[in-house]
C-alpha positions in Angstrom: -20.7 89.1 -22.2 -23.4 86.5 -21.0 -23.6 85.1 -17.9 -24.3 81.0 -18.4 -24.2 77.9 -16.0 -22.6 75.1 -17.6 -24.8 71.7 -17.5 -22.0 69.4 -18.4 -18.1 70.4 -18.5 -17.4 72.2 -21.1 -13.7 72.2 -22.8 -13.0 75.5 -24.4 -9.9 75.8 -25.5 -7.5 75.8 -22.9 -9.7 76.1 -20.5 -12.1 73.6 -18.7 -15.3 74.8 -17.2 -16.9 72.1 -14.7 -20.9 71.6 -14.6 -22.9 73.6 -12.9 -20.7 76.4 -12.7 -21.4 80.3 -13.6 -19.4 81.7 -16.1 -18.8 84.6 -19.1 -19.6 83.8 -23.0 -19.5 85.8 -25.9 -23.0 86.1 -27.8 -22.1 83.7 -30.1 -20.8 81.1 -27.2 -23.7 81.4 -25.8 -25.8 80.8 -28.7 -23.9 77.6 -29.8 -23.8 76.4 -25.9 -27.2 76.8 -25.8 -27.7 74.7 -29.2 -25.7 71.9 -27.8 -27.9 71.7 -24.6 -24.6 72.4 -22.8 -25.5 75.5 -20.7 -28.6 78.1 -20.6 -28.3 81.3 -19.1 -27.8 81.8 -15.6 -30.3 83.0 -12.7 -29.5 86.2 -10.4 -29.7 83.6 -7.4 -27.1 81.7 -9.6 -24.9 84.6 -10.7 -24.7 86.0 -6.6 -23.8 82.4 -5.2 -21.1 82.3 -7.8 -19.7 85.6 -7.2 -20.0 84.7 -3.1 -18.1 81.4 -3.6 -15.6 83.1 -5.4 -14.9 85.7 -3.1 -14.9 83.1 -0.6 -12.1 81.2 -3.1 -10.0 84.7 -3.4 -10.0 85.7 0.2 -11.7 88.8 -0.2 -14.8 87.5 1.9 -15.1 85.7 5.4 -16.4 82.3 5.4 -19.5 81.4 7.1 
């Protein structure tokens, strides 16, 4: 799986990813994402804001 942060929202499926998010792609996602200028992979700084915020979002981490 590829990390990737979403430029624009991105329907997939059922799901809805909103911009400038983090999230998990197949290789082939994340080639075609990357063809349709809708998301480019993801920087560590990136990857460990979105795993805070979501810690945050699950309760498993104090807020600041």
């Amino acid at each position: 799986m590829a990390k990737l942060f979403s430029k624009n929202k991105i329907l997939r499926g059922e799901e809805v990813i909103p911009a400038r998010t983090v999230f998990d792609a197949t290789p082939s996602e994340a080639k075609q994402f990357d063809a349709l200028k809708s998301a480019r992979p993801a920087t560590a700084d990136e990857i460990k804001a979105h795993a805070a915020a979501q810690a945050k979002a699950d309760g498993k981490a104090f807020a600041d």
